[in-house]
N, C-alpha and C positions, 0 to 999 in steps of 0.2 A: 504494500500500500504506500501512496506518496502522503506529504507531510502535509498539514493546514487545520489541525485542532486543537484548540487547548481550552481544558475545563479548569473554570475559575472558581476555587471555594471560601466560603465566604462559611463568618459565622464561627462558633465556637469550635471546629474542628482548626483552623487555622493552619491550615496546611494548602499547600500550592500540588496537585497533582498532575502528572502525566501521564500518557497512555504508558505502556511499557512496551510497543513496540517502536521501533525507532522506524518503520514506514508510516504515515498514517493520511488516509485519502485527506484530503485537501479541501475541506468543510466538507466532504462526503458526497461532490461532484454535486452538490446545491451552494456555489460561492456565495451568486447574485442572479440569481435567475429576474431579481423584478430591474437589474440590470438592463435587460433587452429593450431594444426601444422597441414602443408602442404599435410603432407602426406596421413592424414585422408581427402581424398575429399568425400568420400559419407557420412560421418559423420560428417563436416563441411558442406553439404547441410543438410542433418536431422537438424542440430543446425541452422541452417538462418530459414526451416519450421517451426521450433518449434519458431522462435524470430517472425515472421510476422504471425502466427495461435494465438500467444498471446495480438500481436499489436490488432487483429480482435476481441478481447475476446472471444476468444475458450479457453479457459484454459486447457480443459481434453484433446483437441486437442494436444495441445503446449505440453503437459507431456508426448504424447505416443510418440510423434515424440523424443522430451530431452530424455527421459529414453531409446530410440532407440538407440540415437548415444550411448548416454553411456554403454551400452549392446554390442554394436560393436568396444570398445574399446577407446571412447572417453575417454579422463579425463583431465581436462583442472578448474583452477578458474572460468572462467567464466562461463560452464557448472555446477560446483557445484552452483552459486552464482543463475542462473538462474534457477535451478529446484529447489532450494530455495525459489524462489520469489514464483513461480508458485505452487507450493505444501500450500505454505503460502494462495493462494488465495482461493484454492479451501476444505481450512479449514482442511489440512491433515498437522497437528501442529509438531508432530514427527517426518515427515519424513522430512519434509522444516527443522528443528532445526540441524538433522543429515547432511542435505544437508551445512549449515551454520557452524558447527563443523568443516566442514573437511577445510576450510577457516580461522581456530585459528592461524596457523604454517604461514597465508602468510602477505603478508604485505594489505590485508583487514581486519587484524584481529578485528579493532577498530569499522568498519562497520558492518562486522560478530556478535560481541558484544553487536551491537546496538538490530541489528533485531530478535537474541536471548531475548534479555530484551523483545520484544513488542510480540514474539509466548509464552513469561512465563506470560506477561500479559495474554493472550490469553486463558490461561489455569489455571489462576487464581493463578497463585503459583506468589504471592506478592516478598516472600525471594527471588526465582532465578530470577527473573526480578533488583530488584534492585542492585546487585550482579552484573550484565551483565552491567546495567549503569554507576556503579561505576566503570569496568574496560576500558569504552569506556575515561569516565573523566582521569584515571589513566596515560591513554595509551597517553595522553596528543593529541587525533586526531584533525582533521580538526576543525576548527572554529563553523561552523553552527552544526557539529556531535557533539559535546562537548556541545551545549547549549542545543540543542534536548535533549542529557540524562540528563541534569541539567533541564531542565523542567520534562521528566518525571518523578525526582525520587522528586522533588516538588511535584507533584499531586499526589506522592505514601507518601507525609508528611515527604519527607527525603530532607535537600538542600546538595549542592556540596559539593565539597572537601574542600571550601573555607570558607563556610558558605553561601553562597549568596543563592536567590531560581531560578536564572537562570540570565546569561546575559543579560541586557538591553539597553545598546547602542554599536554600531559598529561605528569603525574608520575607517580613508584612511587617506594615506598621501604618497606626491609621491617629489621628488626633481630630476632636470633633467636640463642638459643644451644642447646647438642646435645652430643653426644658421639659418638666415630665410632671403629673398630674396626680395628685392621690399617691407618690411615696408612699407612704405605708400600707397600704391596700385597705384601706378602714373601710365598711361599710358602706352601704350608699344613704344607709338610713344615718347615718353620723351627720351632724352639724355641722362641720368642718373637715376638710381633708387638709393634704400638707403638702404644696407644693414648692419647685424652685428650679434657678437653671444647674446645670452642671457643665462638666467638663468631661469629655470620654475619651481614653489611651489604651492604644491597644499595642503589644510589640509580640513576635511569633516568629518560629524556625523550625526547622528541620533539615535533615543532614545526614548522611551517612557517614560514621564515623568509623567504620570498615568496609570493604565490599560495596557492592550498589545494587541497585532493585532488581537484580535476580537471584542475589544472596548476599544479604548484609544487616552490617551493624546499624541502625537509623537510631536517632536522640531527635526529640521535638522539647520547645518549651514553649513556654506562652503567661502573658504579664496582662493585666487586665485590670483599670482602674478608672470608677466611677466617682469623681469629687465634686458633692453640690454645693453652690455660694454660701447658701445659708439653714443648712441642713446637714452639716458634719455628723450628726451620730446615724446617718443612712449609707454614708461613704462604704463601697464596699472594693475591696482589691480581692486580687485571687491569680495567684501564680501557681504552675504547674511544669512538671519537667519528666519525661517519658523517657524511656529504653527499651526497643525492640527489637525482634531478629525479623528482616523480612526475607520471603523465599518465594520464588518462581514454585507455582503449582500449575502442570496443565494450563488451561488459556487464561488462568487469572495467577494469584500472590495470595500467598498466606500471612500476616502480620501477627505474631505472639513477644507480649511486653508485660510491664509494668513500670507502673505511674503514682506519682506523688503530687499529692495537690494538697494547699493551703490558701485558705479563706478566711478574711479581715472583715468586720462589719464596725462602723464606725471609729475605725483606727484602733481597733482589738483583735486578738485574734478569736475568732469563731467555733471553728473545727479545720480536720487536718484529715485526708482522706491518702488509703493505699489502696491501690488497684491492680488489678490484673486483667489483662482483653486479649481477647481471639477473634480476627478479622480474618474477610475472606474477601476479595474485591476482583471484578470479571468485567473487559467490555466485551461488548456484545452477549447479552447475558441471556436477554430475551427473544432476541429476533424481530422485534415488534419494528423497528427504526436500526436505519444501517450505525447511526452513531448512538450508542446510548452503552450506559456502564452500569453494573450493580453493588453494593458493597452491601455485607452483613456484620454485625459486628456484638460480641457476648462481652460486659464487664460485671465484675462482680469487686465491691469495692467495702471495705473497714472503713466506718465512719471511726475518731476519736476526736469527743466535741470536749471543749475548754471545761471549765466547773459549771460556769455560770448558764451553759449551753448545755447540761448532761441527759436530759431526756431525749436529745437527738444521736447520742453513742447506737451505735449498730453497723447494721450491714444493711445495702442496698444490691441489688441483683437488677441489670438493664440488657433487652434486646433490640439493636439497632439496625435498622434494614432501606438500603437510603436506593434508589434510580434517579438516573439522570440519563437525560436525555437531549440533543440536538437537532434540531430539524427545520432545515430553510431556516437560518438568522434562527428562530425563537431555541431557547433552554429551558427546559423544564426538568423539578426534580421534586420528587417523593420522598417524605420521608415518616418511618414507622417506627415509634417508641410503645414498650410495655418495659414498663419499671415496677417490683416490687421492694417495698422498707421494711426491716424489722428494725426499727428503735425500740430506747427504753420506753418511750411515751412519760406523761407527765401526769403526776400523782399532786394533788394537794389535799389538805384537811378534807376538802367537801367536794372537789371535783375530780375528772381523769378526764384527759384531752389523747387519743391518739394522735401520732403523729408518724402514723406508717400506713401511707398508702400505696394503692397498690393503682397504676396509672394504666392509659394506654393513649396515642397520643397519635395524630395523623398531621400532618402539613404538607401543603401545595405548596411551589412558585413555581412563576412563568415570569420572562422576560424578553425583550426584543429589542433590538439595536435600532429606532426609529429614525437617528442620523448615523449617520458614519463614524461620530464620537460619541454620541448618548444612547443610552441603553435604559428605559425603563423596565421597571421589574413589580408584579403582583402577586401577595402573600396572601396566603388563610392558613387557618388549623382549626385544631378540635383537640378537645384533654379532658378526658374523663376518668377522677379518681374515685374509688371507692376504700375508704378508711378500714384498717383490719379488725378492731373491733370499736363496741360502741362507745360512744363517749357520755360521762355522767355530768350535768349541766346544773347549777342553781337557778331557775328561773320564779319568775313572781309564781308566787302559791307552791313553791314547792321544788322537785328535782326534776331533769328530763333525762330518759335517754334514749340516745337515737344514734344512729350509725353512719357518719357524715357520709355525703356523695358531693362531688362538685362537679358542674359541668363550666369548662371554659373555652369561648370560643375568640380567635385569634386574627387581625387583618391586619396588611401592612402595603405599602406603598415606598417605593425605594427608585433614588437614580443615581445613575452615575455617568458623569463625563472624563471620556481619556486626554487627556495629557501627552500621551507619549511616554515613551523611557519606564513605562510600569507608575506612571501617575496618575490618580484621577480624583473629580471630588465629586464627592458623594451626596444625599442626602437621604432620609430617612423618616418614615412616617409610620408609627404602631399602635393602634391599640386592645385593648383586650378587654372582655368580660365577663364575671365569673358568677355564676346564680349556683346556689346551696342547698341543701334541704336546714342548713342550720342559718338564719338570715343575718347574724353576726360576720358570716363570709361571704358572701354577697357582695360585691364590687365592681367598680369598670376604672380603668387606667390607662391614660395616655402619654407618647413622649412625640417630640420632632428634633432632629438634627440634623449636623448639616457639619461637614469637615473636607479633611484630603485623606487619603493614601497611598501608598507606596510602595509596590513590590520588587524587590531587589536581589 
């Protein structure tokens, strides 16, 4: 497969991923199909035939339909870029390379350059393959493009421009301030809620610190700091730092670690968590969409909470089951939690409050690149907990008890514009709301923000 995707992760994974194959089709022979101009509609149909005859693996299919339009006058980047891919599959080296040329003069030229290096592979000419990597490194392109040729001109016994023999760890780092509504999740029946702006910092990596993603040592960490103007005891931080072995399995990877995480709630410490996780991650998992990935993922984690925090001491047990998906410009991804807690729960003179529930949890987004630099993006979810046992309550005239349920449901609104160089600035719109069978939890909360970030 030739090169042209990269999945952007966002959110509390903070990890930057890549396919693990070092071909990978080239947004998956859908660049810019709303590229074509208008005018050409029986030739912008030949071009959709040829992009869903290639989805099906017809390749010879997809070529007569592509070299159709372009025989009736198509010419378009994406039509060269695509009967590039396709001539590339079906082992016609020449003609894919001449398709790939005529792309030097656009602003794919660093991409162009790539998949030129992998058809001189192909045909064994060592000198023009390294040649085509050196100009992808030169052209100073996209992050994950730049490592790709600095791995292959590695294995061709050449390193980068730098000396190094490929990139080995990725950064994130994001700064951002907002404002957010009902902080403490109070009630809606409450008098007053408590709001204010903040400040949000985000810093994150990973790395292989032996080996690489077909067998190695990986370290991630991740620093996480929410500080409001005038709401210090809601500040909360939380750093985390991971070690894992990861390994090529058949057409996906295996990841087995363990993880340390510490959590600050208004400049105290909280609880302190050790974990242990068993991932499994595959693209092409489902066949549904040529580009789409799957990952699953088991942790089972030692809560040990401070003094003042002791009914939250336990264990938690979490199943993490995430898709993603590519298609024409739009991304979308799935994602599936059931967590169950055993805490100690909380004992006083006259009451008991569980606080182990047992969750399960669904979220959407979609997002789509409306200009050539911004990309809107749209969120929901769903979280339904049910409490492990009942809770004994003092209400007027007496005791209640009842067995909490909470249902909440989740929306968001998010965008981002690129920059360049792994820059963009972001912004961000959530909010949430939680109805109870006990009306003490009962809530709705909102934040907005608005920053930069930076991947590096």
């Amino acid at each position: 497969m030739l090169y042209g995707l990269k999945y952007r992760m966002r959110g509390n994974s903070f990890l930057l991923q890549l396919f693990k194959s070092p071909l990978v089709l080239g947004c998956l022979l859908v660049l810019a199909s709303t590229s074509v101009p208008a005018q050409w509609a029986d030739t912008d149909t030949l071009f959709q035939y040829g992009v869903e005859a290639f989805q099906q693996g017809q390749f010879d299919e997809a070529r007569l339909y592509l070299e159709n339009a372009r025989n009736q006058g198509l010419d378009s980047p994406s039509l060269s870029y695509n009967l590039g891919v396709v001539y590339y599959q079906l082992g016609r080296y020449d003609e894919a390379a001449e398709s790939f040329r005529q792309l030097l003069d656009t602003d794919s030229h660093a991409l162009a350059s790539y998949n030129l290096g992998l058809i001189a592979l192909k045909q064994d000419d060592t000198g023009a393959a390294k040649a085509a990597f050196r100009v992808v490194i030169e052209a100073n392109a996209a992050e994950n493009l730049n490592t790709l040729a600095e791995r292959q001109l590695a294995r061709l016994g050449e390193p980068g421009l730098d000396g190094a023999d490929e990139k080995r760890w990725f950064g994130y780092a994001a700064l951002s301030g907002g404002y957010e509504s009902n902080i403490g999740l109070f009630p809606d029946s409450a008098r007053s809620d408590v709001s204010a702006a903040f400040f949000e910092t985000v810093l994150a990596g990973n790395g292989y610190l032996w080996g690489a993603a077909e067998a190695g040592v990986r370290g991630d960490f991740g620093i996480y700091r929410r500080q409001y103007v005038s709401e210090q005891d809601f500040d909360s931080d939380v750093g985390q730092l991971a070690m894992s072995w990861v390994q090529a399995a058949g057409p996906g990877s295996v990841r087995l670690g363990a993880v340390g995480a510490w959590l600050y709630r208004g400049g105290s410490a909280q609880e302190q968590h050790a974990r242990l996780l068993a991932e499994y991650q595959q693209g092409g998992c489902v066949g549904w969409f040529a580009a789409e990935r799957c990952r699953i993922r088991f942790t089972a984690a030692e809560v040990m909470a401070e003094p003042e925090y002791d009914p939250y001491d336990g264990q938690f047990y979490r199943l993490d089951a995430r898709y993603q998906v590519l298609w024409q410009g739009w991304k979308g991804q799935l994602d599936y939690r059931a967590e169950y807690n055993d805490r100690d729960d909380l004992t006083t003179s006259t009451e008991f409050y569980s606080l182990s529930p047992q969750r399960h949890q669904l979220e959407m987004r979609v997002s789509y690149p409306v200009l050539s630099a911004l990309e809107l993006g749209l969120s929901t979810g769903v979280r339904y907990s049910k409490y492990r046992d009942s809770s004994r309550l003092v209400v007027p005239g007496g005791t209640a008890v009842i067995r909490r349920s909470d249902t909440r449901l989740q929306t968001g609104l998010d965008a981002r514009w690129s920059l360049g160089n792994g820059v963009a600035l972001m912004a961000t719109y959530d909010y949430k709301t939680n109805a109870s069978n006990i009306d003490r939890y009962d809530y709705s909360n909102q934040s907005v923000d608005a920053g930069v970030e930076i991947s590096f």
